[in-house]
Backbone as a chain_set.jsonl record, in Angstrom:
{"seq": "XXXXXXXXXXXXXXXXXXXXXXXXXXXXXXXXXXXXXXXXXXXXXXXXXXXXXXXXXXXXXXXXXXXXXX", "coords": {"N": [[-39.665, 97.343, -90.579], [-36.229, 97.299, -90.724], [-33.933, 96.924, -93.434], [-30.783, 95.594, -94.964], [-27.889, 96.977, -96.103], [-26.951, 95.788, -98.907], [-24.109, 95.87, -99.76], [-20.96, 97.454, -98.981], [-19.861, 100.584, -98.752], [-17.611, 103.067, -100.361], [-17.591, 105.824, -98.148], [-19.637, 105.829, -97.394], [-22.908, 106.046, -95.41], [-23.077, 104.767, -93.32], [-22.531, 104.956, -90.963], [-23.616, 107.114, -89.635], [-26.066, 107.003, -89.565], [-28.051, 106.746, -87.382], [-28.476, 109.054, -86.201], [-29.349, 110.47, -88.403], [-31.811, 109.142, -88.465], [-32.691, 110.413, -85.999], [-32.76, 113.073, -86.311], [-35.24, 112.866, -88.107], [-37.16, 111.332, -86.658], [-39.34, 112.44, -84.901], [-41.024, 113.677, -87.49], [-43.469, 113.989, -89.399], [-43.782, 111.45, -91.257], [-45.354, 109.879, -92.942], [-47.173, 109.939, -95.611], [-45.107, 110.743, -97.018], [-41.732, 110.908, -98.727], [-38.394, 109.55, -99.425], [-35.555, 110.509, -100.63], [-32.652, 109.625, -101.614], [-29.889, 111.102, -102.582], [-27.483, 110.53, -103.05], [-27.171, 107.0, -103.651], [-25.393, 105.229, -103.125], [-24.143, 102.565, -101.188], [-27.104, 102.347, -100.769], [-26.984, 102.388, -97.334], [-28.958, 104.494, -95.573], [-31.215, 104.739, -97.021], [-32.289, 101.865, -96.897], [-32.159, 101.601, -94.125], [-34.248, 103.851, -93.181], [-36.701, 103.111, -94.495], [-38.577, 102.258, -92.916], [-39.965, 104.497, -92.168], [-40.574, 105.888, -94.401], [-42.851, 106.323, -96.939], [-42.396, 106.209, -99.485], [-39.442, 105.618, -101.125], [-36.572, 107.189, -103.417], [-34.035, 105.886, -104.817], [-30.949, 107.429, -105.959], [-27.66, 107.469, -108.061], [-25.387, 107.965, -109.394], [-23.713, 105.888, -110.731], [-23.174, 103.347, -113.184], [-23.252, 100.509, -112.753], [-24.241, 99.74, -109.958], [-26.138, 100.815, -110.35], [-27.306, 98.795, -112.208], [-27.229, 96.494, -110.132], [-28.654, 97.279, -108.474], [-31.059, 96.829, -110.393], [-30.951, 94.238, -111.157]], "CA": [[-38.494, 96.481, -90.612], [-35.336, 97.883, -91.631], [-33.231, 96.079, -94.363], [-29.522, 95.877, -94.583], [-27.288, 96.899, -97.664], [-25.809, 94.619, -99.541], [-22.671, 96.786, -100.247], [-20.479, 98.56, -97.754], [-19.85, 101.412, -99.898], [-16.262, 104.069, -99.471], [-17.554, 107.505, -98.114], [-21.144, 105.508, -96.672], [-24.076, 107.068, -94.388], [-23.803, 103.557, -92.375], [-21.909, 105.143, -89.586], [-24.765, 108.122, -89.142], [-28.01, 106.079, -89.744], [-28.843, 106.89, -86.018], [-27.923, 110.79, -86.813], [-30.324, 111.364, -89.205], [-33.07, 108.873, -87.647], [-33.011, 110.964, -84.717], [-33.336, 114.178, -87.082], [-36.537, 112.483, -88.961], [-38.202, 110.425, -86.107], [-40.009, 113.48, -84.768], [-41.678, 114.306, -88.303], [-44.872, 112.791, -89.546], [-43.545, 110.96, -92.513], [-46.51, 108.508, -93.135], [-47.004, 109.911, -96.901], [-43.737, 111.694, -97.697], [-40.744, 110.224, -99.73], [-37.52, 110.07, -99.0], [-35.305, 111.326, -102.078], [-31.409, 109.497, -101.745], [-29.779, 111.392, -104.158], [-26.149, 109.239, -103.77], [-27.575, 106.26, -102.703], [-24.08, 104.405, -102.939], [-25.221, 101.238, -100.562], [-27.83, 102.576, -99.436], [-27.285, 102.426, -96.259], [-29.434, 105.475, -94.918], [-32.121, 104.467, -97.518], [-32.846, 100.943, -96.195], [-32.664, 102.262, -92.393], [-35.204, 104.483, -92.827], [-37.393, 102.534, -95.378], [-39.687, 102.264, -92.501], [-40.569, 105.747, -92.175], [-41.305, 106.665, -95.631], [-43.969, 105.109, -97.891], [-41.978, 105.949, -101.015], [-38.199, 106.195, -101.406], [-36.002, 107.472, -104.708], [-32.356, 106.436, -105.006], [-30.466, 107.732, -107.382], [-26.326, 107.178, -107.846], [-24.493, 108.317, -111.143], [-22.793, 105.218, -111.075], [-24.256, 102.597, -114.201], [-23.111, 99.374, -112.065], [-24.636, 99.769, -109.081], [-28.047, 100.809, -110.784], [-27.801, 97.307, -112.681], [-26.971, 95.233, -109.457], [-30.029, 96.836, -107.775], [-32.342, 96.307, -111.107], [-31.188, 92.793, -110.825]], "C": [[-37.406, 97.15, -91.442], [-34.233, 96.811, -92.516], [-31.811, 96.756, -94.253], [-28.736, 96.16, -95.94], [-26.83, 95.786, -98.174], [-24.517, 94.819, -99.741], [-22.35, 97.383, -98.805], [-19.629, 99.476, -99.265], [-18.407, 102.754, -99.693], [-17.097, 105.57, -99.394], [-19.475, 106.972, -97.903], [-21.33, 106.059, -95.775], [-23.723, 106.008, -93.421], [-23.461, 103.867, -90.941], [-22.984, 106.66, -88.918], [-26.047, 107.631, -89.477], [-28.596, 106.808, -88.323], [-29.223, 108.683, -85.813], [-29.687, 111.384, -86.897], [-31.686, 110.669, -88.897], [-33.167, 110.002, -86.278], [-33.502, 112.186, -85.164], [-35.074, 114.363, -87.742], [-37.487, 112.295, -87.927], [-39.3, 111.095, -85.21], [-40.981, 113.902, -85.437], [-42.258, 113.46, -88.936], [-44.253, 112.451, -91.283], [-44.17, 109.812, -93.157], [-46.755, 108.618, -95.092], [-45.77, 110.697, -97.384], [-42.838, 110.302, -98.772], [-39.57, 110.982, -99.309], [-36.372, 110.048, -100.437], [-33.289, 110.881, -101.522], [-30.575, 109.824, -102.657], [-28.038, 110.731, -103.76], [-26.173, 108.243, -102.587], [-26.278, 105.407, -102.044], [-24.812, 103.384, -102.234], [-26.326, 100.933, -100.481], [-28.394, 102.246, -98.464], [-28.944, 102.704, -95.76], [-31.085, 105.248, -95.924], [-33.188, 103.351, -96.723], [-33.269, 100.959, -94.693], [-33.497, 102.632, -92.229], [-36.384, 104.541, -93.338], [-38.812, 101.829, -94.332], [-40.617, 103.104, -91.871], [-41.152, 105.966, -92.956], [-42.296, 106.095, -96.629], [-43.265, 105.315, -98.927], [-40.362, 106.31, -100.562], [-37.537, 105.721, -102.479], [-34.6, 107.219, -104.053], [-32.228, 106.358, -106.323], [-28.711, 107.838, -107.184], [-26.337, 107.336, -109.741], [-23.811, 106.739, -111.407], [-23.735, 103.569, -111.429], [-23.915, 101.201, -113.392], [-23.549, 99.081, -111.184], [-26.243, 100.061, -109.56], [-28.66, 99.205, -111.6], [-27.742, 96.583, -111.422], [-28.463, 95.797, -108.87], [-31.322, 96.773, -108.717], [-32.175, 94.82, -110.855], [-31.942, 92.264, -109.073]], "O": [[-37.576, 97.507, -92.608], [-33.823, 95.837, -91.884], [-31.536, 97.854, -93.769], [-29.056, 95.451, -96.894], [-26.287, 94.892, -97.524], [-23.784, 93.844, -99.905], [-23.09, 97.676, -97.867], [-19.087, 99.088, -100.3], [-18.442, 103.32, -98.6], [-17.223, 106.313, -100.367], [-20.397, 107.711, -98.248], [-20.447, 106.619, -95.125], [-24.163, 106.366, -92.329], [-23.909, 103.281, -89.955], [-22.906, 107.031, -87.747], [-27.022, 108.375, -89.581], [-29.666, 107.413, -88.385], [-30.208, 109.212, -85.297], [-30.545, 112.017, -86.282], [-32.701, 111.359, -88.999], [-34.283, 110.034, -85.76], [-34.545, 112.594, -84.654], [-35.813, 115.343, -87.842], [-38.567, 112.88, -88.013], [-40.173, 110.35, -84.764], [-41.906, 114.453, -84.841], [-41.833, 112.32, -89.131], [-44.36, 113.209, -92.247], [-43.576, 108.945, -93.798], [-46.566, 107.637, -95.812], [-45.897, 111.291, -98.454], [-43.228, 109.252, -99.281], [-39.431, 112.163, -98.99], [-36.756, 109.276, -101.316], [-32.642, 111.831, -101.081], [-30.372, 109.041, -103.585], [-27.486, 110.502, -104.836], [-25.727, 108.262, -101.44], [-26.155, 105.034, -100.877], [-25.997, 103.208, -102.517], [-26.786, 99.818, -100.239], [-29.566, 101.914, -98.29], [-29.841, 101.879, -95.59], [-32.096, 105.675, -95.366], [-34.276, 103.57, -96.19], [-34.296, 100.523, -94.174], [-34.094, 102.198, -91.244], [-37.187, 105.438, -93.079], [-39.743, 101.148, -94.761], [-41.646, 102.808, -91.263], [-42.321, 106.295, -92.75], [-41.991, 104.94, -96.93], [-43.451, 104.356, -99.677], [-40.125, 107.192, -99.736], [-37.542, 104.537, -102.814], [-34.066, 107.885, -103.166], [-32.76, 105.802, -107.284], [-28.374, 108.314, -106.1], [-26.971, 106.984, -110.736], [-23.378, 106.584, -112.548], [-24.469, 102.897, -110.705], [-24.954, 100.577, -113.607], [-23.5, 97.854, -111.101], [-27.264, 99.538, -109.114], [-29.775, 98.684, -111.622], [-28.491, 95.625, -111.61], [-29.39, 94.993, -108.767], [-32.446, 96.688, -108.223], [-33.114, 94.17, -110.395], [-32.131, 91.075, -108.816]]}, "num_chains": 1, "name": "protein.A"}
């Protein structure tokens, strides 16, 4: 099940989600991790959050790391 951002984010993946699923959906990603290093929304995180058994975001920016600890 893929989940939806909560944010629309300036300079977001949301318009290539299908992109980079089409890049992945080929490769056995049953134990991998997928590694968002500027998650900004993440979009491209939640899309593909049913490929990967583990996924890391990470975003420099301290406001957006509190809204998704809350």
């Amino acid at each position: 099940m893929n989940h939806k951002p909560l944010l629309k984010w300036a300079g977001g993946k949301r318009s290539i989600v299908d992109q980079i699923e089409n890049m992945i959906k080929n490769i056995d990603t049953t134990n991998a991790t997928f590694y968002d290093l500027f998650a900004g929304s993440g979009s491209v995180s939640f899309y593909l959050s049913s490929y990967f058994s583990q996924i890391v975001m990470n975003d420099t920016n301290s406001e957006l790391h509190n809204m998704y600890n809350i």
